[in-house]
KEBAMI-577534 format. One record per residue: residue in one letter; z, y, x of N, C-alpha, C, O in turn. Coordinates in steps of 0.02 Angstrom, whole numbers, plus 50000, padded with zeros to 5 digits. Layout:
BEGIN
AZYXZYXZYXZYX/...
This chain:
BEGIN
X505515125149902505605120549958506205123049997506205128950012/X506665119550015507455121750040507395117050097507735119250143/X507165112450110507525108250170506755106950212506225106650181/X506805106450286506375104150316506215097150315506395093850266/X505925094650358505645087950347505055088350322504915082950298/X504475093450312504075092850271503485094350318503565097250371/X502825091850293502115096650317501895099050272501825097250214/X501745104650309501545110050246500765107850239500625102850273/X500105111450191499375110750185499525117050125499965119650092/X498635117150144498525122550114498375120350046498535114650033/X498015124849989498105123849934498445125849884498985127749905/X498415126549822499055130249774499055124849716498645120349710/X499655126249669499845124449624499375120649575498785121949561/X499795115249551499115112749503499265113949427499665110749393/X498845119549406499005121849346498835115749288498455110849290/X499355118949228499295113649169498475111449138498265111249080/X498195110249192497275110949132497025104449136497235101649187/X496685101249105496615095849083496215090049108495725090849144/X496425083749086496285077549133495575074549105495785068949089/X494965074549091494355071449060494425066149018494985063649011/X494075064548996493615057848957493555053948983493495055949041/X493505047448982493475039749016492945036448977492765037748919/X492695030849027492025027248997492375020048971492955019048988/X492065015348933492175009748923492205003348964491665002648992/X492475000048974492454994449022491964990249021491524992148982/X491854985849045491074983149058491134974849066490704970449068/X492094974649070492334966449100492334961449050492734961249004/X491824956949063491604950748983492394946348984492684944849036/X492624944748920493224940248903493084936348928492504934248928/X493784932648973493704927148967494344923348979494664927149015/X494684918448970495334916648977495654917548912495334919648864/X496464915548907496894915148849497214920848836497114925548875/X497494921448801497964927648772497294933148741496714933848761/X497644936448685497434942448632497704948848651498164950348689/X497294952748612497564961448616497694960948540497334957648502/X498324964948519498084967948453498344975848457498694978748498/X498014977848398498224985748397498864987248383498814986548322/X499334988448391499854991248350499885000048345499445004248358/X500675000848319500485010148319500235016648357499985014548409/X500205021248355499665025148394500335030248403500735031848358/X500335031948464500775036948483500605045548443500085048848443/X501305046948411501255054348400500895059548428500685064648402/X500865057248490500485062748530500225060148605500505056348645/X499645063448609499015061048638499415064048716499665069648710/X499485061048784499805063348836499595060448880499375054748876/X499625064848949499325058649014500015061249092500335066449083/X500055059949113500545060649168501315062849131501675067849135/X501345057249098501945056449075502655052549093502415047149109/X503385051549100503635047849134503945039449043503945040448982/X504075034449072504185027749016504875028349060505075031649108/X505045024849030505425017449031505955015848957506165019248911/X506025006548984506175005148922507215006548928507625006748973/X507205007148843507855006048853508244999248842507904994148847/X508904998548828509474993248828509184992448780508984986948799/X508924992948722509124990248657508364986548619508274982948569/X507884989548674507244986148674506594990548661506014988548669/X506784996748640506565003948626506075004948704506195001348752/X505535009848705505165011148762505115019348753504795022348710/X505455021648798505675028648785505035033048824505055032148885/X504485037548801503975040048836504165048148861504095051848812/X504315050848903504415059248897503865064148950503605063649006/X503895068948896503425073748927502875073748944502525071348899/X502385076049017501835074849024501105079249003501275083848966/X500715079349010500175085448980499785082648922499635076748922/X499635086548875499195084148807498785089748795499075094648771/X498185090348807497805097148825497895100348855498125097248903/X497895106848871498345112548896498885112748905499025115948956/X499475109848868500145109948864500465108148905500025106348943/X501005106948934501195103248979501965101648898502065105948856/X502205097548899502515094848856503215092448876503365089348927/X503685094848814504325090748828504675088348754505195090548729/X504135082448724504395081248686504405074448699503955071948733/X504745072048682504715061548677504835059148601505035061648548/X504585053148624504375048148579504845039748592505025037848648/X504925036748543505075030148556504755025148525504595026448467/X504605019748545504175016048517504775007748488505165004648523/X504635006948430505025001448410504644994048420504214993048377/X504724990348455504334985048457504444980748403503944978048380/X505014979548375505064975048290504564975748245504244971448215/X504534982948246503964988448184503294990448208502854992748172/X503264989848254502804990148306502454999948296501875002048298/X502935002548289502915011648263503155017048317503585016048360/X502935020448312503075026148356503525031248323503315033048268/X504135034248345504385039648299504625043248374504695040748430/X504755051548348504815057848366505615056448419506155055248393/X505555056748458506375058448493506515064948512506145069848514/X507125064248528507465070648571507235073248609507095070248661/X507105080648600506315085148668506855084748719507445083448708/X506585085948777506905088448837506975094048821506655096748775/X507545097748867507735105348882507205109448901507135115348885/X506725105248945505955111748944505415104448956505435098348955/X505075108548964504165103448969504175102049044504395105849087/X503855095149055503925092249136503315088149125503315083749083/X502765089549162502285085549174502475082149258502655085549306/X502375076149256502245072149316503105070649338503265070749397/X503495069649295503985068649290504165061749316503715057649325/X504885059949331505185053349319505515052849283505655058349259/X505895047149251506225044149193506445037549239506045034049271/X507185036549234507485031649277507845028249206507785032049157/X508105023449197508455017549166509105019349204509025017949263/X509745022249193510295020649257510715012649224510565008549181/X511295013349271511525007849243511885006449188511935000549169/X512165011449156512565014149111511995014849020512215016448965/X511495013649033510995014648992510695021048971510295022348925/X510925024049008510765030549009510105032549033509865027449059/X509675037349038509215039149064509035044949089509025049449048/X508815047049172508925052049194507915053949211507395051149226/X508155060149195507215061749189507455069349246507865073949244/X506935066949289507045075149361506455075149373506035070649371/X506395082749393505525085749402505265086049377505445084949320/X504695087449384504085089549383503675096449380503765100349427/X503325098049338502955103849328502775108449275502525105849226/X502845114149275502805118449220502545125349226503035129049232/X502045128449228501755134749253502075139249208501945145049226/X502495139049148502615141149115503365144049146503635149149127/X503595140049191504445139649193504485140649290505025139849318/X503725142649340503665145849390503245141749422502865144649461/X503165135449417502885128049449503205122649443503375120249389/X503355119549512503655113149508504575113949509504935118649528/X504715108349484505565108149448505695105249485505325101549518/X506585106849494506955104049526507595101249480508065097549495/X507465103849429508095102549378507825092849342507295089549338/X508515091949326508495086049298508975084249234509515087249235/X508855079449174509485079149118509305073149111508825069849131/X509905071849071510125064149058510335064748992510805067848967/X509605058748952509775056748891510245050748882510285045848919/X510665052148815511075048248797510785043848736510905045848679/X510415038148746510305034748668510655035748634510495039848590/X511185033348633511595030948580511895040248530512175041148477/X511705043648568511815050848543511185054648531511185058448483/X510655054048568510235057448560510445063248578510205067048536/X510685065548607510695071748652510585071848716510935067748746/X509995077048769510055080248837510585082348859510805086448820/X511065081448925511405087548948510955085849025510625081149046/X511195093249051510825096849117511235090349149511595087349109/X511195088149217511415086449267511305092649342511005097949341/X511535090649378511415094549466510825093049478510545087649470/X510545099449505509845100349521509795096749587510245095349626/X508865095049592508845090249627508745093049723508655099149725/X508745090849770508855097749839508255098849846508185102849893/X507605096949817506935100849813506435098149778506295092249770/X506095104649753505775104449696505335096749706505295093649759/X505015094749637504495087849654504235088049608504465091449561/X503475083149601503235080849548502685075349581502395074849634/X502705071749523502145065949541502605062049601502315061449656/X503145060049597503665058549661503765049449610503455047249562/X504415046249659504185041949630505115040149626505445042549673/X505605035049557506145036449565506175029249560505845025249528/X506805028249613506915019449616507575016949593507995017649638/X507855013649527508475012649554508705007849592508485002049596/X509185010449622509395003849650510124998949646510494999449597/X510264995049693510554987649641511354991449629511804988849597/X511384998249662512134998849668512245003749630512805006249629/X511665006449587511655010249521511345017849537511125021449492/X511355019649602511195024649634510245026049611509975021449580/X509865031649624509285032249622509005034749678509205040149702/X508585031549702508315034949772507805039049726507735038149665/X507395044949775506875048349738506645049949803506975051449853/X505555048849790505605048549854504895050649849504565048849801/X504495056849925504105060249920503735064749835504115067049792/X503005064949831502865069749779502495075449823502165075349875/X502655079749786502235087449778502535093149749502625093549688/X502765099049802503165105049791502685108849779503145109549739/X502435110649775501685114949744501495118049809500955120849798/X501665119049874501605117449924501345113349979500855113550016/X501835109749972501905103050013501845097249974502065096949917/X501395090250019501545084949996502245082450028502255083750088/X502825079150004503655077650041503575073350069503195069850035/X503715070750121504085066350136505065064450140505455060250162/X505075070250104505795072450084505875065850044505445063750005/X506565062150057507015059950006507685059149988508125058150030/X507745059449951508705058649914508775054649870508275051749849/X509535052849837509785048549804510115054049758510375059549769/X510005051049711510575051849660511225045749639511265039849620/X511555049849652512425044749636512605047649535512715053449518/X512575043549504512745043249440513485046549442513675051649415/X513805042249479514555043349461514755050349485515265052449457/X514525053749523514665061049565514175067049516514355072749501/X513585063649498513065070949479512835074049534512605079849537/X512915069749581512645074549654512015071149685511885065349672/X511705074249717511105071649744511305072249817511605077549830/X511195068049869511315067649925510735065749960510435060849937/X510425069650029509955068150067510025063550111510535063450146/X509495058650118509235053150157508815055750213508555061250210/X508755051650265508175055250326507885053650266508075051050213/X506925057550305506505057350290505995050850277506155045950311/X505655050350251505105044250268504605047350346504515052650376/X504495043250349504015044050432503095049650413502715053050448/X503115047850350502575051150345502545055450259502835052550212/X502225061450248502335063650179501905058450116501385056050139/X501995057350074501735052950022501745055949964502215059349943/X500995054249923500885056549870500345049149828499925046149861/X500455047849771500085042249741500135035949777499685032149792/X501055035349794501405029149852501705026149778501815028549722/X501805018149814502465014849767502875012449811502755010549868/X503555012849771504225010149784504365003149752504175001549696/X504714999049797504614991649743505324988849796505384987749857/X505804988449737506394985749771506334977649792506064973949751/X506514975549837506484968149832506884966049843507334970149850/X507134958449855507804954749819508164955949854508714955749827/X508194957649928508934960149970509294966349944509854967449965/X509014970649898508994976349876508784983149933509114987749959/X508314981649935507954985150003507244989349985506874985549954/X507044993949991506374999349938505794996049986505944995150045/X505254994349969504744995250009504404999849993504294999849932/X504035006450036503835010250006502995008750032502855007150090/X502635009349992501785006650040501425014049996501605017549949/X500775013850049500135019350032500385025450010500985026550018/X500035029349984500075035149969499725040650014499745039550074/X499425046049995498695050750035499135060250024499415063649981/X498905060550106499275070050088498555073850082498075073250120/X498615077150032498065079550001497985086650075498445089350105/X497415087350080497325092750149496765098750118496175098250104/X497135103350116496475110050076496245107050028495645105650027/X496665105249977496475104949898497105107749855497685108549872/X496745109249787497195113349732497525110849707497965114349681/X497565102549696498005098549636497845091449689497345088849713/X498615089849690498655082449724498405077949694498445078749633/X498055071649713498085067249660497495067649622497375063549578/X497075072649636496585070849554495975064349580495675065249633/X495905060949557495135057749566494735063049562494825068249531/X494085060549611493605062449622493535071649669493155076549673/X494295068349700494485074149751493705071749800493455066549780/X493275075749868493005072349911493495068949975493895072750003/X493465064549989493825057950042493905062250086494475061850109/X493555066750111493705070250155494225078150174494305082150220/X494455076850106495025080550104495775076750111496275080150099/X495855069950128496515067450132496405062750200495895060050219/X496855062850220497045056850284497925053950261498425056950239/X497805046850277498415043050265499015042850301498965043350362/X499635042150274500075042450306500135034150351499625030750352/X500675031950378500865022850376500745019850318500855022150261/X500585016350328500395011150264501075006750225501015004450168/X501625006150261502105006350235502975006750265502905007850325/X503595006450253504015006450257504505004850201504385004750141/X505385002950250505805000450197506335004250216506545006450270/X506525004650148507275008750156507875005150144507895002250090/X508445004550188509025000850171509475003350178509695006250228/X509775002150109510445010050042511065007450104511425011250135/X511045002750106511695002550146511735007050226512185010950243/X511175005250265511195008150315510835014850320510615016850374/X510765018750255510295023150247509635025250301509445031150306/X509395020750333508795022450377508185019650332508165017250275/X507665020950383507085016650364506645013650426506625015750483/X506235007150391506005002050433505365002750430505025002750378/X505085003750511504285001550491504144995450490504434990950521/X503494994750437503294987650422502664987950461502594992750500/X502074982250454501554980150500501014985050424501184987350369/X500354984850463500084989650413499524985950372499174981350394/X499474988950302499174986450256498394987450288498254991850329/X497834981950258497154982350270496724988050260496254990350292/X496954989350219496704996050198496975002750173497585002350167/X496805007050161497195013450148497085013550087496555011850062/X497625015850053497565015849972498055022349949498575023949978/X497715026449880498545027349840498195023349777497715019449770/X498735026649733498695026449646498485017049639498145014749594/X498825012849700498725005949677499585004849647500075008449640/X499414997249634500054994949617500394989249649500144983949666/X501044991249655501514986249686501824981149666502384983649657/X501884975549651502314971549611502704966649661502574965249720/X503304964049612503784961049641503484952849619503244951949563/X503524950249643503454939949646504254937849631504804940449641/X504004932149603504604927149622504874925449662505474924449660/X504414924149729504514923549788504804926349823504934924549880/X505024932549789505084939349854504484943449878504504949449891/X503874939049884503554943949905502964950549875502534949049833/X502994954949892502554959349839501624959449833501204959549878/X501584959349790500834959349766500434966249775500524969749725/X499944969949834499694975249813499164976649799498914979549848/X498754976349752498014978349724498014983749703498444987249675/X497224984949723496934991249711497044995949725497374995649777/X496935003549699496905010649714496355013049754495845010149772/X496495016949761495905023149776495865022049893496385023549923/X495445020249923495425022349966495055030949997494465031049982/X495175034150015495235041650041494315040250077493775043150066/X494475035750111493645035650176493155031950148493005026250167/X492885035050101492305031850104492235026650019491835027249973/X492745022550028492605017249968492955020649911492745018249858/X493265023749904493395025749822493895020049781494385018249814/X493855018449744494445014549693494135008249756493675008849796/X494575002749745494354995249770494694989849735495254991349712/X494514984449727494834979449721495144975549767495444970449751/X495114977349821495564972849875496384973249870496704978249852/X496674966849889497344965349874497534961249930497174957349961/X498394962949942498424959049981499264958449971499534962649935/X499594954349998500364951249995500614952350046500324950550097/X501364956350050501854960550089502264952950080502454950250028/X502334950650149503054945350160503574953150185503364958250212/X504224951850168504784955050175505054953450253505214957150299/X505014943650243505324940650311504954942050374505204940150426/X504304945550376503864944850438503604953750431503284956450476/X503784956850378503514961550394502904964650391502774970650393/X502454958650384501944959250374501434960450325501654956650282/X500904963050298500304960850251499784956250275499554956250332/X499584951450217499124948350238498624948950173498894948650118/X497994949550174497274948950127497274943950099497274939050137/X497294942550031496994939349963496224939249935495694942249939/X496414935949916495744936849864495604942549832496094944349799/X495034947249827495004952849802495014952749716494854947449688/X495234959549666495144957349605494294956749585493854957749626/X494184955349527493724957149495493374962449492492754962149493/X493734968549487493514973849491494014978449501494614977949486/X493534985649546493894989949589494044993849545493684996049500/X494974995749565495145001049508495575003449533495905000349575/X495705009249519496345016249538496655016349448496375014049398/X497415020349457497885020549413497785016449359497725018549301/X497765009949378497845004549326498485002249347498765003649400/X498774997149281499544994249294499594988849306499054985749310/X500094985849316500314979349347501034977549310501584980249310/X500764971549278501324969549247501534962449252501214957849225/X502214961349295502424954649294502694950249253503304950949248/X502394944549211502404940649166503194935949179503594935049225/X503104933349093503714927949112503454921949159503844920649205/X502984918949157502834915749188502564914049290502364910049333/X502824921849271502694924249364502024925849384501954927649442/X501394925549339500874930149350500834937849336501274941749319/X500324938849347500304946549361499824947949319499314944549318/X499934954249269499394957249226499174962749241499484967949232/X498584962349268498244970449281497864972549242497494968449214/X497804980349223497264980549175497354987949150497874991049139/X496604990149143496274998449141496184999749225495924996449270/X496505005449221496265011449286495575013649272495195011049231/X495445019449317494995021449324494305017949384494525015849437/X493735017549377493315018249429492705021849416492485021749358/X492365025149464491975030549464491345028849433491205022949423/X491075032149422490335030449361490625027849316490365029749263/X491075023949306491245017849250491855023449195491875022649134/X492315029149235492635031749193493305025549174493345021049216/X493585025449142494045023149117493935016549114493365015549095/X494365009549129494205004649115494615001349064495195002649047/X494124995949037494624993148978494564984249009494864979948977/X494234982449062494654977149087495114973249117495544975949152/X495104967349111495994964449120495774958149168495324954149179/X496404960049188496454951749237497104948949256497554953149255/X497314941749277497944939649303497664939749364497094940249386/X498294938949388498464935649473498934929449465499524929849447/X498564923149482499044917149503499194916349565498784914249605/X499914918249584500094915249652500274910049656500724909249698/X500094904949624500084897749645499464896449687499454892849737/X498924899949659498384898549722497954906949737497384907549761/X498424912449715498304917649766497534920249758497164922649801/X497374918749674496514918049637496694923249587497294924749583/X496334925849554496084930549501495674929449438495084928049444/X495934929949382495604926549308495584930249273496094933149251/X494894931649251494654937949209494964933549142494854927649129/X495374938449105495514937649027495184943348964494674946748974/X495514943548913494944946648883495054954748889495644956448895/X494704958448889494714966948898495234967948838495294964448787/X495654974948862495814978048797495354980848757494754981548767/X495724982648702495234985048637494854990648638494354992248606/X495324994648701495105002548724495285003848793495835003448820/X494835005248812495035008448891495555014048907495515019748883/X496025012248945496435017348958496565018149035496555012749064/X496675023749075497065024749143497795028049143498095026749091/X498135031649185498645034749191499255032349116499695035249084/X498985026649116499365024749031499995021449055500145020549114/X500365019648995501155017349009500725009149010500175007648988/X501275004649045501184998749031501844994849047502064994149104/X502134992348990502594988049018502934979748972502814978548913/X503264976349007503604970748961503864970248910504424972348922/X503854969248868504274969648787504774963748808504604958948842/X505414965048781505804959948775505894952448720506364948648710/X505104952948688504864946848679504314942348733504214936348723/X504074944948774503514944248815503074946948814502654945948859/X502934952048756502194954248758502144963148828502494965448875/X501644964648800501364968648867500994974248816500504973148781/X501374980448823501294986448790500924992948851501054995548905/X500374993248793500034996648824499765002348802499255001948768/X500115010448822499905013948756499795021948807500115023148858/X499295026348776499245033448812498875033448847498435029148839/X498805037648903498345038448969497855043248935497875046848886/X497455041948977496615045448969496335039448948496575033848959/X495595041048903495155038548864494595040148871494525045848849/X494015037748896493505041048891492965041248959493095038049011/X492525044248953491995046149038492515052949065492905056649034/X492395052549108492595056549186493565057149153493765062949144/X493775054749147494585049349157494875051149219494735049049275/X495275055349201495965059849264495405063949311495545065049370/X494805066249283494505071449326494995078549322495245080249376/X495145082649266495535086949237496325083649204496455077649203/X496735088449181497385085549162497375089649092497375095749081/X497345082649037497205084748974496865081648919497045079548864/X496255082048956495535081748923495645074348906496055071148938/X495225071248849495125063048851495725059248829495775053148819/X496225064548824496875060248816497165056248758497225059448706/X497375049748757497415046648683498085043448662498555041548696/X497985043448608498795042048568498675033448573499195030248582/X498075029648568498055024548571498465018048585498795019148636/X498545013748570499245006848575499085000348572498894998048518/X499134995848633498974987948601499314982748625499254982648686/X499564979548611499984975148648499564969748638499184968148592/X499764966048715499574956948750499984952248722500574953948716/X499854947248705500094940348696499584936148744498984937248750/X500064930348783499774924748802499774922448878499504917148895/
């Protein structure tokens, strides 16, 4: 930890040991669109960083697979629908990011390694088209489990996490063209299991996220509620005027939900974990940009923490897995129509997954592969973890 801005808590490092077993989902089909199986990832991983590349490839790196903490990647071919071996990172990074820059490049910074002292500050940038790592400039303090945004002017904000210390409210940018990382004020409050969600002015909204207080490992489910209190419920950052904006506050306190962008502009937030009392939830509600405000929706179907959110061609929203308690791992699915701001159970995946990748194929479908598997699902970091793969049509 090098720069102030931070609150400290007590607690130590969260060693590489493993994430549990997850239970089966319980949510009856119903609605259009299929799962099918496709290939099964090389290797079984959970707090790992995605993203896809230029060419249609879904690049997975690092992350924990038992004991290990891991730095090998994988790419997944959507034509062949196969998984093959990529280029390791320079060392093993659990709870990492993986950014898309603009250049097609991909920059992976942080995370964690008990092997290499704790949490990282170093970062490298893969080259597709070469398949080679080189180092880039280290980042101005260590992180993991942080969250990386790009933004429209090619730059990367990176923002709060976990120094094995501290939860941050520390953030910086990375500038592509320099290799330098440059500090931003702070956010107003430290954040851990927050999202970032650019919206169309090119402006971050950052919402939820919980500072873990006298516990060993940020972030785990089935921490007791009474070890975290919430920061603001949200804020925006704007690259041009480098400050940040408070927004009006969300209904409820949440992390590990998800943020999505609308057509509209405005963002979609369901679920996650509330800290007091309720545990995962299904409540959701819609961030207007122009007013500042949140306002309450219709709740989902069912209450869930580290499940994904995926925005369709058609401008609905696909949610589906996370975890909820007794239930372990979920394997059901649902849309969001904001035409009338309602919720439609479709059919479950084939297998329950949490902490899993989920994202768009550049045919339309919806790839869904990794996480935890099983009963008690992100209790430990490790355990339960599956190579598993299925992609959505419909």
């Amino acid at each position: 930890m090098r720069r102030l801005w931070v609150a400290s808590i007590a607690g130590g490092l969260l060693a590489c040991t493993p994430i549990g077993a997850l239970s089966t989902g319980t949510a009856q089909a119903a609605g259009a669109g299929h799962w099918t199986t496709t290939g099964s990832m090389g290797v079984a991983r959970d707090h790992f960083a995605w993203t896809a590349l230029r060419d249609g490839r879904v690049l997975v790196v690092g992350g924990q697979g038992g004991t290990l903490t891991l730095r090998s990647t994988e790419l997944y071919d959507p034509a062949r629908g196969t998984w093959s071996a990529g280029p390791p990172m320079h060392v093993p990074r659990y709870g990492p990011s993986a950014t898309l820059l603009a250049d097609g490049r991909v920059m992976v910074a942080g995370g964690y390694c008990r092997a290499l002292g704790g949490d990282l500050d170093t970062a490298e940038i893969l080259d597709p088209a070469t398949g080679q790592w080189t180092w880039t400039n280290r980042m101005l303090d260590f992180r993991r489990e942080h969250d990386a945004t790009l933004l429209r002017d090619g730059r990367v904000l990176v923002t709060g996490g976990f120094d094995g210390d501290s939860v941050l409210a520390l953030a910086e940018i990375f500038d592509p063209a320099s290799q330098r990382w440059l500090p931003v004020p702070p956010m107003s409050s430290p954040r851990l299991g927050h999202s970032a969600t650019v919206l169309h002015d090119g402006r971050v909204l950052v919402t939820g996220g919980e500072m873990p207080r006298g516990v060993v490992a940020p972030l785990v489910p089935g921490v007791p509620a009474g070890a975290y209190f919430r920061g603001p419920a949200g804020e925006i950052f704007d690259p041009t005027t480098m400050a940040w904006l408070p927004t009006g506050g969300m209904r409820i306190r949440r992390n590990s939900h998800t943020a999505t962008l609308l057509a509209d502009g405005t963002v979609l937030i369901a679920g996650g974990y509330n800290p007091i009392g309720d545990g995962q939830v299904a409540s959701a509600e819609i961030f207007d940009p122009k007013t500042l405000l949140f306002a309450p929706i219709t709740p989902m179907n069912v209450a869930r923490a580290g499940h994904s959110a995926v925005l369709m061609d058609d401008g609905t929203v696909l949610v589906a897995g996370g975890k909820r308690d007794r239930h372990g791992a979920l394997g059901s699915v649902e849309r969001y129509l904001p035409a009338s701001r309602t919720w439609v159970r479709i059919p479950d995946m084939l297998s329950t997954h949490t902490l899993h990748l989920a994202m768009r194929l550049s045919d339309g479908r919806v790839l869904i592969a990794g996480g935890a598997s099983g009963p008690g699902a992100g209790d430990t970091a490790g355990a339960g973890d599956t190579t598993g793969a299925e992609t959505y049509s419909g």
